[in-house]
N, C-alpha and C positions, 0 to 999 in steps of 0.2 A: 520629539519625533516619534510616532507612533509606530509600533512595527505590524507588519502582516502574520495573521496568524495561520494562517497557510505556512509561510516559513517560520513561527515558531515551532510548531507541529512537527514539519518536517524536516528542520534541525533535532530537536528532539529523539524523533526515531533514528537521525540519523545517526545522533551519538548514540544510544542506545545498540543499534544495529555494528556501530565502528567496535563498542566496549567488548559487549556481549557475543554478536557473532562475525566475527569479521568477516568468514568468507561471504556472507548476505553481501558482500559489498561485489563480491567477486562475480565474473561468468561462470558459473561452476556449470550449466549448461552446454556442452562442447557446442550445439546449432546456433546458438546465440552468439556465438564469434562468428558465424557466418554473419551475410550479407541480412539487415533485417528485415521481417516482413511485414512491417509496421505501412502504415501507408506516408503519404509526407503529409499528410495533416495531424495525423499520431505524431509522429514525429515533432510536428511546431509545436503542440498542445504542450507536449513533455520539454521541450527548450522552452517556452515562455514560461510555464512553472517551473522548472531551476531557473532561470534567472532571477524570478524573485528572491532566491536562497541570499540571505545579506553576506555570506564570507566568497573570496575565491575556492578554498577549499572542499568547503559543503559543496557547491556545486561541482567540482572534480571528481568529487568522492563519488555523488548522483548519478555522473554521468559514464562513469563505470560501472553500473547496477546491471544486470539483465534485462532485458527488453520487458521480460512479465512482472520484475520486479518496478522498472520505472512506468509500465500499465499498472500497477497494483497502488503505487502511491499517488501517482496522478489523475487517474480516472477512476479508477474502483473508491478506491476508500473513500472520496467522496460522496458517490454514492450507498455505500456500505455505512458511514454514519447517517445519512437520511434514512436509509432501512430500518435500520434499530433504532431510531431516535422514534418510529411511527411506531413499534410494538415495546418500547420499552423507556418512558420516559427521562430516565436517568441516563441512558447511553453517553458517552462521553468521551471516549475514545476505540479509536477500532486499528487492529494490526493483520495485516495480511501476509500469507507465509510467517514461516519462524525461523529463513535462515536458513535450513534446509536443505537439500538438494531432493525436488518433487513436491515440495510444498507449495508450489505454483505455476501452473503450466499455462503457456500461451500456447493457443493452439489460431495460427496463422494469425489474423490482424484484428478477427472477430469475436475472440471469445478468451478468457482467461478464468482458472478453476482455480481450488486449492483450498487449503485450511486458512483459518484466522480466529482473533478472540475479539471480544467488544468487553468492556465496563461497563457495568448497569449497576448504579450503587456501590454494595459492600458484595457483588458479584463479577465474575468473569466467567463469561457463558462462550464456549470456544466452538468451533462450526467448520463446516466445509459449506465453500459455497461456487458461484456461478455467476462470474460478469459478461453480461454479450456486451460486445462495441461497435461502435459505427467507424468505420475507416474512413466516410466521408468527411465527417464533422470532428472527430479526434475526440469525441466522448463515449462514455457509457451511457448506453440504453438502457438495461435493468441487473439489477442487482438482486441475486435469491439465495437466499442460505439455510442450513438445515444443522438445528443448536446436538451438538453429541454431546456434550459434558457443562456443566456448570461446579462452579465452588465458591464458596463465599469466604469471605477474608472481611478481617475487621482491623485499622490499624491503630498499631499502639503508640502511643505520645509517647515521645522523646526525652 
């Protein structure tokens, strides 16, 4: 059986996100325990991708995220690895926010800011950037980012 790699992806970050910074997992947003202002098509987008997630778990875990943080893996980074995959061949993975508190902000249903890094190679070039969305359709419109720092990393055999 082959698996989705949308959920292996986002399994992935998800442990990473559990290991490293657990409260990513949390509302650490006080507005986002408010009522969301997501639209219900944002809303289905984000339930049909955690359903993919193969465990009960992983999707529990998901579904506790902040609103801008379940817009950032379901809609942004999608489009954020098409971004960088056009200006940088080798792109190969992309993270939005770090965990943070302010590292990602949703602003109403239309738009979601903040930092992130991409992999391009033996680099990680780290950015702020700019998702607009459609409330209609439950996707990202366009995705723009602007590189502050890059570093390069080379790794060593085991």
């Amino acid at each position: 059986m082959s698996t989705n790699p949308f959920s292996r992806t986002l399994f992935g970050m998800a442990a990473a996100l559990f290991v490293l910074c657990p409260a990513a997992a949390d509302n650490t947003d006080s507005s986002a325990k408010a009522k969301s202002e997501l639209s219900p098509r944002q809303q289905q987008h984000i339930r049909s991708a955690f359903a993919k997630l193969s465990s009960p778990g992983e999707r529990k875990m998901a579904m506790k995220w902040s609103d801008a943080k379940k817009v950032a893996e379901t809609m942004c980074r999608p489009a954020a690895l098409n971004y960088f995959q056009k200006q940088y061949t080798g792109a190969d993975r992309v993270f939005l926010g770090t965990g943070e508190s302010g590292s990602l902000k949703l602003e109403g249903n239309r738009q979601l800011t903040g930092t992130g890094q991409v992999r391009e190679g033996n680099n990680w070039h780290y950015f702020t950037f700019d998702c607009q969305l459609n409330p209609a359709t439950g996707y990202a419109v366009s995705f723009t980012a602007h590189i502050t720092k890059t570093e390069s990393y080379i790794r060593q055999s085991l």
